[in-house]
C-alpha positions in Angstrom: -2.9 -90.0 76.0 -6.4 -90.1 75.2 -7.9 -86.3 74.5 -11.4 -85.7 74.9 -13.6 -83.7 71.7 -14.4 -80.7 74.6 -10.9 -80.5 75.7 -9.4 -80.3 72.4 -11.9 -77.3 71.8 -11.2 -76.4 75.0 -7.3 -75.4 74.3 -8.2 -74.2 70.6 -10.3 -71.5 72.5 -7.1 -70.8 74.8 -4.9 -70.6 72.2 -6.7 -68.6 70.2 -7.7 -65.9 73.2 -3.4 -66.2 74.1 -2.7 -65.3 70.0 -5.2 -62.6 71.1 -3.3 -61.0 73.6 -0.1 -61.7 72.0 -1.2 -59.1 69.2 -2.6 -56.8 70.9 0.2 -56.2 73.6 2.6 -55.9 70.0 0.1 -53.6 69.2 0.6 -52.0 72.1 4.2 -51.3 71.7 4.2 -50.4 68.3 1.9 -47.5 69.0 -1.2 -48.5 67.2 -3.2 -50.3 69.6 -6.0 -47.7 69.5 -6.0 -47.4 66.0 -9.1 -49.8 64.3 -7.2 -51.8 61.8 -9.6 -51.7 58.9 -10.6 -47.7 59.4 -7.6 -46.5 61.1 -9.3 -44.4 63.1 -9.4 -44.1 66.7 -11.1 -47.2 68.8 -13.4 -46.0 71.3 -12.4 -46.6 75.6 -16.2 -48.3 74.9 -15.0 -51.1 72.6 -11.5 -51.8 74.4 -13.4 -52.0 77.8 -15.8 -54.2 77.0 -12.8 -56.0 74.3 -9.4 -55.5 75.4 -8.1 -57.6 72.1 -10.7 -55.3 69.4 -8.6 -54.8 67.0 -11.7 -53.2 64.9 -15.0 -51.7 66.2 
């Protein structure tokens, strides 16, 4: 099966936006998803609306 360059980059970009949400919906259960990960304080409704995945600010 032949795989074209921009599809290739294509699912990198989908897998990486899945792996995304993946983390932040464990982040989610465990409690912390509105905790920034490098300052621990609280991420603004600003950042995770215009980011759901922000796992920083």
């Amino acid at each position: 099966m032949l795989v074209h360059m921009s599809d290739a980059l294509d699912l990198d970009a989908i897998e990486a936006n899945l792996n995304d949400v993946e983390i932040a919906l464990e982040r989610l259960e465990s409690g912390t998803y509105f905790t920034d990960e490098i300052s621990g304080s609280a991420l603004s409704e600003d950042v995770l609306s215009a980011n759901p995945t922000a796992r920083h600010a």
